[in-house]
N, C-alpha and C positions, 0 to 999 in steps of 0.2 A: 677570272682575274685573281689573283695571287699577289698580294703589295707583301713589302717586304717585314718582317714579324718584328723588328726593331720598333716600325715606325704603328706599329698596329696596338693602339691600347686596349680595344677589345672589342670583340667582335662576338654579338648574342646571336641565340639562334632563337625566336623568338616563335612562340608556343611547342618550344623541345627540349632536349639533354644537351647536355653540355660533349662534345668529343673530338676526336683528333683525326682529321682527314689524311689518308695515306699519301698521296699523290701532292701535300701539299703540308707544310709544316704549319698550318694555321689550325688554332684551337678554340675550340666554339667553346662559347659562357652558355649555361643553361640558364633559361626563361625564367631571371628573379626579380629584375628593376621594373615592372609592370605595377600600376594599378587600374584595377577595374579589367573587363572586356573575359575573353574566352580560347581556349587553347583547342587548335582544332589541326589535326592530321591526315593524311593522303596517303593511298598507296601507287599512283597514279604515276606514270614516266614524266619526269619533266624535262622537254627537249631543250636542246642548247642551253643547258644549264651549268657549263662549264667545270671550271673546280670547285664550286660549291653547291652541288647536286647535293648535299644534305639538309641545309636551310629551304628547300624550295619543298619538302616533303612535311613543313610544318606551318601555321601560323599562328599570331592572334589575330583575335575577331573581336567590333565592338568599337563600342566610344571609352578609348582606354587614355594613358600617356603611360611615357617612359622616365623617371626620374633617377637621372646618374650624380652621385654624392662623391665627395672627397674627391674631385677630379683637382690636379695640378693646375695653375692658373700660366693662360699662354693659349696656343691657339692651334683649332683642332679643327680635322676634318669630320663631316658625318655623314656616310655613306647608308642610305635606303635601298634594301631588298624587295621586293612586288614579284607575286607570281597571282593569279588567279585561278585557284583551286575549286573553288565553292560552285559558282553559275556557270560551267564550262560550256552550257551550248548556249550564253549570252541572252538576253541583247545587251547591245549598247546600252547603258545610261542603268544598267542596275546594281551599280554600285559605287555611286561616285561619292569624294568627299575631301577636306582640307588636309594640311596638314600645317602644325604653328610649332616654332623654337622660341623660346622665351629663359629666364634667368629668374633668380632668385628676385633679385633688386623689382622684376615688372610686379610680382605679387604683393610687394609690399607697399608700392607707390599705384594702388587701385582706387583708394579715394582721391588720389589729385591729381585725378585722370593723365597719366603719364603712363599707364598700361600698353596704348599704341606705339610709343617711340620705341616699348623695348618685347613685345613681341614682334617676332620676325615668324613672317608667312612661308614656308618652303613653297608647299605645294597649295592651290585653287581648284576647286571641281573638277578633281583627278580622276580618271577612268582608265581602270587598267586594261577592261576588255576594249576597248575601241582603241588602245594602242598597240598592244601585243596580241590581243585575244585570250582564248585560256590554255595552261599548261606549260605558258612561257617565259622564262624570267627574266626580270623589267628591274632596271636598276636607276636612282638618281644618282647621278651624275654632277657638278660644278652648281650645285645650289647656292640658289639668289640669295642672300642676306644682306639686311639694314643690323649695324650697330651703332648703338646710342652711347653717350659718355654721358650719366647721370649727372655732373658735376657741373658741365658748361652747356649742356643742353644741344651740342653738337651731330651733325649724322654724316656719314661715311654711307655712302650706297655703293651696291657692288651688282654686277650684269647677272639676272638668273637665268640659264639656258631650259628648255627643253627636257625632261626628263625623255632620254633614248634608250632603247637596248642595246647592249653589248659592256665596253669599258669606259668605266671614269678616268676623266684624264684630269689630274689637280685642280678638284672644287677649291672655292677661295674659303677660308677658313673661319671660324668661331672663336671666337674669343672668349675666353675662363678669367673672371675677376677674384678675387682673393675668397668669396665664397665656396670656389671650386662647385658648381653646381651647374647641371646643364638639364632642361626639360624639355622634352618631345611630344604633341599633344595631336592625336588622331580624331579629329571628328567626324561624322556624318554627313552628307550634305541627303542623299540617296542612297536607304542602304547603311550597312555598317561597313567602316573601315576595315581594312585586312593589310599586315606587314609579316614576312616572314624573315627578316634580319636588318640588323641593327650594326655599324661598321663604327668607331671612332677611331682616327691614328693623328700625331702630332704632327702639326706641319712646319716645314723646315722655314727657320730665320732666314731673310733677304735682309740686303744691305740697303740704306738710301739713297735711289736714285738722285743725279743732279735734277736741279731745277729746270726746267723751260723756258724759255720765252717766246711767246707765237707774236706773230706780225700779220697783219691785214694789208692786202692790195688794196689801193682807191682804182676804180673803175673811170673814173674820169682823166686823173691826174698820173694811174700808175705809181704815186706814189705808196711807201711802208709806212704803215701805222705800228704801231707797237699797242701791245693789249695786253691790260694786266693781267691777275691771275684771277679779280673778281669782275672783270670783265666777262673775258671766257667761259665763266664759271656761268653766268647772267642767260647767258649767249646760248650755252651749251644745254643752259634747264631747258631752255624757251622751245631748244629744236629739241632735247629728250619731252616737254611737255605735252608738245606739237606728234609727235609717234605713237607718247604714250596715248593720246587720245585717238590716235587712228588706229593703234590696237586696240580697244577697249571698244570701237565701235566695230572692227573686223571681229574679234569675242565675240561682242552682243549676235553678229552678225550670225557667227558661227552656232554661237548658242541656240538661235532662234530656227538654224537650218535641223541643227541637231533633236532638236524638238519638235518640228515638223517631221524629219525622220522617225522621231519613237512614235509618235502620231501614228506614221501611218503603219511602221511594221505592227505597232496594236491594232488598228482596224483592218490590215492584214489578217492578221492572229485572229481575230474574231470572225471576221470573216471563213476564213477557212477554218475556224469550228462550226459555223451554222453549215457552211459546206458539208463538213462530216456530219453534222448531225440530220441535214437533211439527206444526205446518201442514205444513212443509216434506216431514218424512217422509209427510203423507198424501197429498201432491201426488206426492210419486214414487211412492207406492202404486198412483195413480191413474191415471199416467203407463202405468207397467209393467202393472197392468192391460188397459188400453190396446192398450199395444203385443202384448200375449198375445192379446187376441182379436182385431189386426190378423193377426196370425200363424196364429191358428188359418184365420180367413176364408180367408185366404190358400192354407193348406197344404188346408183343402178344396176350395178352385178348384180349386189343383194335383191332389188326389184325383179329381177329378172332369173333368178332362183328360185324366189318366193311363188312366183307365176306357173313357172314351169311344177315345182311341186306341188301346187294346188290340184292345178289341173291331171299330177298320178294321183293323188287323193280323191280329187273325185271318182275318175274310174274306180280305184280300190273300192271306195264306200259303195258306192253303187252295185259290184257285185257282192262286198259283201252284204247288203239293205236282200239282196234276191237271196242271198245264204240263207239270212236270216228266217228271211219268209217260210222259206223252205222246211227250214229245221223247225218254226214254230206250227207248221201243218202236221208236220209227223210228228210232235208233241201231243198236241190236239187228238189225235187219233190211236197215240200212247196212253196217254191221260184217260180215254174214255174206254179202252182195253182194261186199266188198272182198275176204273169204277166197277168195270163189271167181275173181275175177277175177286174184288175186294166183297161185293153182295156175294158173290156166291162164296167167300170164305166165311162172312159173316154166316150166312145161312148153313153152310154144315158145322156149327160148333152149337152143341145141346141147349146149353146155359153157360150166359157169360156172367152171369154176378157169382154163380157155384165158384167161377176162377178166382173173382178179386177175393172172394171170401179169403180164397185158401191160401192169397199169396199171404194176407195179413196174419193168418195163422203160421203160416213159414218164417214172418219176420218176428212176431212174438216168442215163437219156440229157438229162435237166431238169440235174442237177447239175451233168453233164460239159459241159452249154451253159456253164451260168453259170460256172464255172471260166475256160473257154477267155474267153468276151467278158471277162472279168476283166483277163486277159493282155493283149488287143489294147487294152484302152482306156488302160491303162497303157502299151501301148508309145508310143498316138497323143498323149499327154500330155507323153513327154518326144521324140518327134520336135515337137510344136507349141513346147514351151518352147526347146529347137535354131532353131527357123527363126527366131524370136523374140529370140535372141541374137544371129544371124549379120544380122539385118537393122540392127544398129548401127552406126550411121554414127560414119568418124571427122571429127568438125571441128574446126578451129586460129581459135585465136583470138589476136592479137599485140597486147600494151600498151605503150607508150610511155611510160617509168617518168622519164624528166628525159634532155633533149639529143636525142641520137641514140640511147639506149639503149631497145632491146627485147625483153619478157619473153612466149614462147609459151606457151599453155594447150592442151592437147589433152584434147576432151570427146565424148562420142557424140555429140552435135548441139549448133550454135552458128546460132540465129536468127537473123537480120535483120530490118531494120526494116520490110522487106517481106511477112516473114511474118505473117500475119493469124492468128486462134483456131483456125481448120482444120484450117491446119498445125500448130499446137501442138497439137492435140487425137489429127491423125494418129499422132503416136508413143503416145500415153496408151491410147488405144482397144484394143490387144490386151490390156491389164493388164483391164479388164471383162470379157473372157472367160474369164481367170484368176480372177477372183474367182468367179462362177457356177459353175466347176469345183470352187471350195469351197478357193482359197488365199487367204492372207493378204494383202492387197496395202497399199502406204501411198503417196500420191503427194501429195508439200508442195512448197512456191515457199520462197525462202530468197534474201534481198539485204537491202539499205539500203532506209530509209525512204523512200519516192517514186517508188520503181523502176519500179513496175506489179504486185505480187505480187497485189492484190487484185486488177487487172484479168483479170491471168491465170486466176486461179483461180475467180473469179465473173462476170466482166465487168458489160455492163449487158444491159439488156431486149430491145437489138436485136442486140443481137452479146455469147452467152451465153459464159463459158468454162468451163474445166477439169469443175469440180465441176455445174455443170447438165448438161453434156455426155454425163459420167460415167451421170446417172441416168437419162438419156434412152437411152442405150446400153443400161445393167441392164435396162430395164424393155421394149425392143424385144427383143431378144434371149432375153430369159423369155416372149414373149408367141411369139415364135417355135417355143419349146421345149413350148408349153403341152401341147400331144399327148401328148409323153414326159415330162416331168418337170413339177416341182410345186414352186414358190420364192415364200418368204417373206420379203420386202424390209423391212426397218428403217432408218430414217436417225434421225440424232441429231447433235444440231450443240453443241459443246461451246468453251468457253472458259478457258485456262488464266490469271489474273490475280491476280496475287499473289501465287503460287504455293495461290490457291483454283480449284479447278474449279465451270464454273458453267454451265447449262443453259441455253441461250440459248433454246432454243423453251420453255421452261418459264416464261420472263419476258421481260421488254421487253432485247432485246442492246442494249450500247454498245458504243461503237464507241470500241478502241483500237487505238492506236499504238506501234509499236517505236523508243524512241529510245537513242540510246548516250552516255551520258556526255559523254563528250569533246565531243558538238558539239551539246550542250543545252545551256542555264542553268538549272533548275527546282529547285525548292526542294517541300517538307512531301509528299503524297500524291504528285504527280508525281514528287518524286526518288524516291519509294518504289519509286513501280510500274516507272521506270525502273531502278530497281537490279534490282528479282524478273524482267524483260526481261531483262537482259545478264546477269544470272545461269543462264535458262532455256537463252540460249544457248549459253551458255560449258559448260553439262554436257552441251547438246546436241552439240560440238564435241567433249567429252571422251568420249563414247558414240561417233561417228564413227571415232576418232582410236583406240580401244581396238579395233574392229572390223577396222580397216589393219591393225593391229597385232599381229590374233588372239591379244588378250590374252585369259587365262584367267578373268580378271573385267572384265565391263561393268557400267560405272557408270550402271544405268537409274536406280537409287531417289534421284541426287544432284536432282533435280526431278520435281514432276509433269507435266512437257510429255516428258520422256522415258523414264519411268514410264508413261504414258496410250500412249505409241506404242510399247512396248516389244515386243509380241507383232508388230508391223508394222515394225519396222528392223531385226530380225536375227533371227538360226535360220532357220527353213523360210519365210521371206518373201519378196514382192517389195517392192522399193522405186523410186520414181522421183523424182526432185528437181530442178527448174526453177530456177538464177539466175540472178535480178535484179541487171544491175546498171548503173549509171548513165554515159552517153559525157561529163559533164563532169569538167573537168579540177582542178574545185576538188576532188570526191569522187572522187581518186585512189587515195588510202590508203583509204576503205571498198570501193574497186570490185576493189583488190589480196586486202586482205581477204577477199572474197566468194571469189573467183575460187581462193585457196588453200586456203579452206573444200572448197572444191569437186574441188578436185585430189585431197584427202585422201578425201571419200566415193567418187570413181571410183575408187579403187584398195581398196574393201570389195568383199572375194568371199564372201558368205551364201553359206550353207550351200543343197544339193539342195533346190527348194520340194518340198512336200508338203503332199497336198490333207489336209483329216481328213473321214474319211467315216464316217458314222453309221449301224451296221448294226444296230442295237437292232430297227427292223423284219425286217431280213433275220430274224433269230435267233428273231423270234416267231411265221415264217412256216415257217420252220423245226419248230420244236417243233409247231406246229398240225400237220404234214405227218407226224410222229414221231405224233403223238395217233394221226392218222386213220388209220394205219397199224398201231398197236396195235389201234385197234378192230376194222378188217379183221381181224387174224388170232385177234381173242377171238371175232369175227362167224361165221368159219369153224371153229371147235371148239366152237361153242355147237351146242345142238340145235333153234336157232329156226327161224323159218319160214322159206321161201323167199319170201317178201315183205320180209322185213324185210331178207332179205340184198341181196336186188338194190335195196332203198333206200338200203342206206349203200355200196354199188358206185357207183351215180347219184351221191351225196353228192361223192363223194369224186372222180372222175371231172371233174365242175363245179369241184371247189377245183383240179385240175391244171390247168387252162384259165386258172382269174384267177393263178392263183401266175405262170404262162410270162409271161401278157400281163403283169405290173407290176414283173418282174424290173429290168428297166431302172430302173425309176423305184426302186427301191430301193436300187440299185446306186449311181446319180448323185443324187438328191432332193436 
C-alpha cells in the first residue's frame, strides 16, 4: 500500500535507516523517536509484504514508546506495521501484548485521576502469530479511539475494527491539540512487544453533516414517535452496552479456549520430549545390548583360541619335557667322560704349585717391564722435545723505519718470497708428533689484512697449507702406528665473531675479515664486527704480553678467541706463530706493529709440555689381574677338583699373554 506522499507526514522504519523505496516515492525516517526497548533485524523473505518489503526486515523489541513532538494540531491518521520475525515456528500466545495512545494533557492530569479519559487503547492482548503466523505482514488498519475534551469533560467514541492483513482503508483519525504531541506506548502482556513501522498522514477536512431526526413505530397504535437526540443516544448505549458485554464474555470465552489450547500444545510438547527421551534411552538400551553380545562373541572366539592353543602347547612341551630328558642323560654320561679325562689330566702334570709359582713370577717380572719402558719413553720424550728446540734457527729481519734509519727483528725463522708451503710446513711438522704423544699443540698465522694468513694456513687445492698439511700428517703417522697403538682423530672448525662462537661445519661458514679501525671507513654491523676484531686482538696481545711477563694472572677470559685457545697458549703447551706481514711501504706502521707483536711472543717461555695420559685402562687391567689372582689362591685352599684348578691356571695364564702384548697400547693410546 502506497498513500499518497502529500498526505503522509512520516513514516519510521522502526529498529532501521532511514531510505527511499524504488518502486514507490515514500521515504522512510530512521529509528529516532523511541525510548527504551531494542533494535533487532532479519535476513529472512517476508511474503506478501508489498511495497514496503523494507520495514518488515527490521524491528523494535521490548517495553518501549514512541514520542512524536512539534506535530501541527489537527487530525491525523496512524498506521501500525507487525511482522513476526523473532518466534517464527510459534506457538500461539508467546508474544502477546497492548498497545496505548495517549497525549501530553493525560500525563499531567495523573493525580486527579483523569489518566483513563485521555489514554486511548489501540490494541488488547495482541498476537501476531495467531493472526498471520510468522514472516507475514500484519498491518492496523481503522483503529478504535476515544477522545476526550479536557475542558467539558465530554467523550466522542468511535468503532475499532479488527486489526487484518493486507490495506487500511480510512482509520478515523487523532486529534493534535496546541501541544502538538502524540505518544505510542507498547507494553507486554506475554513476551515483549515488537513493531516494525510507524505511518502518521493528515486526515482530510469533512463538512457537517445535516442533523437527523429518528422516529419510532408504536407496535400497538402504528403510530410515529419522534425521539430526541438524548433519547437515541440512551437507547443506543444500552444496545452498544448489551454487545459490549456479549463480546467481553465471547473474549473471556475465547480467552479461556485459547488457554486450554496453549495447555495442551505444552503437554503436547512435553510429552513428546519424554517421548524422545524415552526412544532415546531405548536406543542406548539397544546399542549396549549390542555391544554385550559383540563382546560376549568376541570373548568366545577368544575362549575358543585360548583352548585350542593350550592344547598345541601341551603336545609341544611334552615332547619337548622327552628332549629334555634326553639331552640331560647324554649330559650325565658327558659329565662323567669329562671327570675322568680331567683325573687323568690332573695326574700327567708333575707339579702343580712349581706352575702357580711361576705364573706369579711372570706377573712380577710383567710390572718391573712396564715400570722400566715407563722410564725410557719418558726420557725419549724430553730428548725429542731437546732436539726440537736446538733445531731453531736464528733469522734477522731489518726495517727501514724513514731515511736511512733501521730497525732489526730477530725470530726463529724469517721466510722468503722464495720459500714455497714445504718449507713452511717443514718447521710445523714435528708439533704432529707432539700432538699424537698426547700434547697440546696450537699453531695460528697473525699479520694485517692481505698478508697471505689464509693462504698460509689453508692455501688452495693445488698447493695445500698449514692446517691440511697438518691432517695429512695426523692421519699418515696413525696409520703407521696402527700395529701399536689405537687414535681417535676429531677435527672441528670454529669461528669466533662478535665475540659469538660459531660452528662453521654445523652451518654454511662466511667468510670474514680482520679490519682495524684506523684504516677502514665502515659504519652499523661492519663497525661492529670490526670493533669485537681489534678488541679480540688487543686481549690477545694482552694474554701474550702477561705470559713475557710471568704474570701471576693471564687475562684469557677478557675474550672468547683467547678463552677458546686458553688450554693451547700457555702452561704445558706448545705453540707456534707464523707473521704476516706486508713489503709495502704505505703499511709501514701495521708491518712495525706486527713485527713487535711478535718480538713480545718470542720472548714467552711456557711452562715443561706434558703429555696427559689416560691410565683408567691401565688400573682396570690391573684390578682384573688382582681378581685373577685372588681366585687363584681361593682355587688353591678350596677342596675342588683338579679340573677345575688347572682351568682357572689356563685362564689365567692366557690373560698374562694379552695383558704383555697391549701394555704399549695402554701406556701410549
Amino acid at each position: 500500500m502506497c498513500f499518497e506522499s502529500e498526505k503522509v507526514v512520516m513514516f519510521v522504519n522502526a529498529g532501521g535507516e532511514g531510505s527511499t523505496e524504488a518502486n514507490c516515492t515514500m521515504s522512510f525516517m530512521a529509528d529516532s523517536f523511541f525510548q527504551g526497548g531494542d533494535a533487532f533485524q532479519t535476513g529472512e523473505h517476508i511474503v506478501e509484504s508489498g511495497d514496503h518489503s523494507l520495514i518488515y526486515q527490521s524491528a523494535r523489541l521490548g517495553n518501549f514508546c514512541y514520542r512524536f513532538n512539534n506535530m501541527l494540531p489537527g487530525d491525523y491518521y496512524v498506521d501500525l506495521h507487525f511482522v513476526e520475525i523473532i518466534n517464527t515456528y510459534g506457538p500461539k500466545r508467546m508474544r502477546v501484548f497492548n498497545v496505548f495512545m495517549q497525549d501530553e494533557k493525560a500525563s499531567q492530569l495523573v493525580e486527579l485521576h483523569y489518566l483513563d479519559y485521555f489514554v486511548k487503547s489501540i490494541l488488547s492482548d495482541f498476537d501476531i502469530f495467531s493472526i498471520v503466523g510468522a514472516n507475514k505482514p500484519l498491518q492496523l488498519i481503522d483503529s478504535r479511539v476515544s477522545v476526550y475534551d479536557a475542558r467539558t469533560r465530554t467523550r466522542t467514541r468511535t468503532r475499532t475494527p479488527k486489526p487484518t492483513p493486507g490495506h487500511a482503508t480510512c482509520p478515523p483519525s487523532v486529534s493534535v491539540k496546541d501541544d502538538g504531541l502524540i505518544i505510542i506506548r507498547f507494553e507486554g502482556v506475554n513476551g515483549s512487544p515488537l513493531v516494525s513501522g510507524i505511518c502518521i498522514r493528515r486526515a482530510p477536512k469533512f463538512s457537517a453533516l445535516p442533523v437527523k431526526r429518528e422516529h419510532l413505530v408504536c407496535k400497538n397504535c402504528a403510530a410515529e414517535i419522534e425521539v430526541t437526540s438524548a433519547q437515541h443516544k440512551v437507547m443506543q448505549m444500552k444496545s452498544t452496552a448489551k454487545y459490549e458485554k456479549k463480546i467481553q464474555e465471547l473474549s473471556a470465552q475465547c480467552q479461556r479456549k485459547s488457554d486450554e489450547c496453549y495447555q495442551a500444545w505444552m503437554s503436547l510438547t512435553a510429552a513428546n520430549e519424554q517421548l524422545e527421551k524415552v526412544r532415546m534411552e531405548l536406543d542406548n538400551k539397544l546399542f549396549q545390548t549390542y555391544s554385550l553380545d559383540q563382546t560376549v562373541d568376541k570373548q568366545a572366539e577368544n575362549l575358543r583360541n585360548i583352548s585350542s592353543k593350550y592344547e598345541c602347547d601341551k603336545k609341544f612341551w611334552a615332547v619337548a619335557i622327552n628332549n629334555l630328558q634326553e639331552k640331560i642323560k647324554v649330559m650325565k654320561e658327558e659329565h662323567s667322560q669329562l671327570l675322568r679325562e680331567a683325573h687323568e689330566c690332573a695326574d700327567s702334570i708333575p707339579d702343580l704349585n712349581k706352575m702357580v709359582f711361576a705364573v706369579q713370577s711372570l706377573v712380577s717380572q710383567c710390572e718391573d717391564l712396564k715400570v722400566k719402558y715407563n722410564e725410557e719413553h719418558a726420557k725419549r720424550r724430553k730428548l725429542y722435545n731437546l732436539v726440537q728446540e736446538a733445531k731453531a734457527k736464528d733469522g734477522e729481519l731489518g726495517i727501514l723505519t724513514g731515511g736511512s734509519t733501521k730497525k732489526n727483528f730477530k725470530f726463529d725463522r724469517v721466510y722468503t718470497p722464495k720459500d714455497d708451503q714445504v718449507d713452511v710446513f717443514a718447521d710445523a711438522s714435528p708439533l704432529v708428533i707432539s700432538v699424537l704423544d698426547g700434547y697440546n699443540v696450537c699453531i695460528f698465522a697473525y699479520g694485517q689484512t692481505g698478508t697471505g694468513k689464509t693462504f698460509t694456513m689453508e692455501g688452495i687445492e693445488q698447493n695445500r697449507g698449514v692446517n691440511y698439511r697438518t691432517l695429512e700428517e695426523l692421519f699418515r703417522v696413525s696409520k703407521e702406528r696402527s700395529e701399536t697403538f689405537s687414535y681417535d682423530i676429531s677435527v672441528s672448525v670454529l669461528e669466533v665473531y662478535n665475540e659469538q662462537i660459531r660452528d662453521l661445519l654445523g652451518a654454511s661458514p662466511t667468510s670474514k675479515k680482520q679490519w682495524r679501525l684506523a684504516k677502514t671507513d665502515v659504519q652499523g654491523d661492519r663497525l661492529k664486527e670490526a670493533q669485537n676484531i681489534n678488541r679480540s686482538l688487543s686481549a690477545l696481545g694482552d694474554v701474550i704480553s702477561a705470559l713475557a711477563t710471568k704474570s701471576s694472572h693471564i687475562p684469557y677470559r677478557n675474550s672468547k678467541l683467547t678463552h677458546l685457545l686458553q688450554d693451547s697458549l700457555g702452561g704445558d703447551s706448545k705453540t707456534l706463530m707464523f707473521v704476516q706481514i706486508s713489503p709495502s711501504e704505505h703499511d709501514l706502521s701495521e708491518t712495525l706493529s706486527s713485527l713487535n707483536f711478535a718480538t713480545r711472543a718470542r720472548g714467552v717461555e711456557l711452562c715443561p709440555a706434558k703429555k696427559q695420559i689416560d691410565t683408567s685402562e691401565l688400573q682396570k687391567l690391573k684390578m682384573m689381574v688382582k681378581e685373577l689372582e685372588k681366585k687363584l689362591k681361593e682355587q688353591e685352599q678350596s677342596e675342588s677338583t683338579t679340573y677345575q684348578r688347572v682351568f682357572v691356571i689356563t685362564l689365567f695364564i692366557c690373560f698374562i699373554k694379552i695383558y704383555c702384548l697391549f701394555v704399549p697400547y695402554i701406556i701410549h693410546g
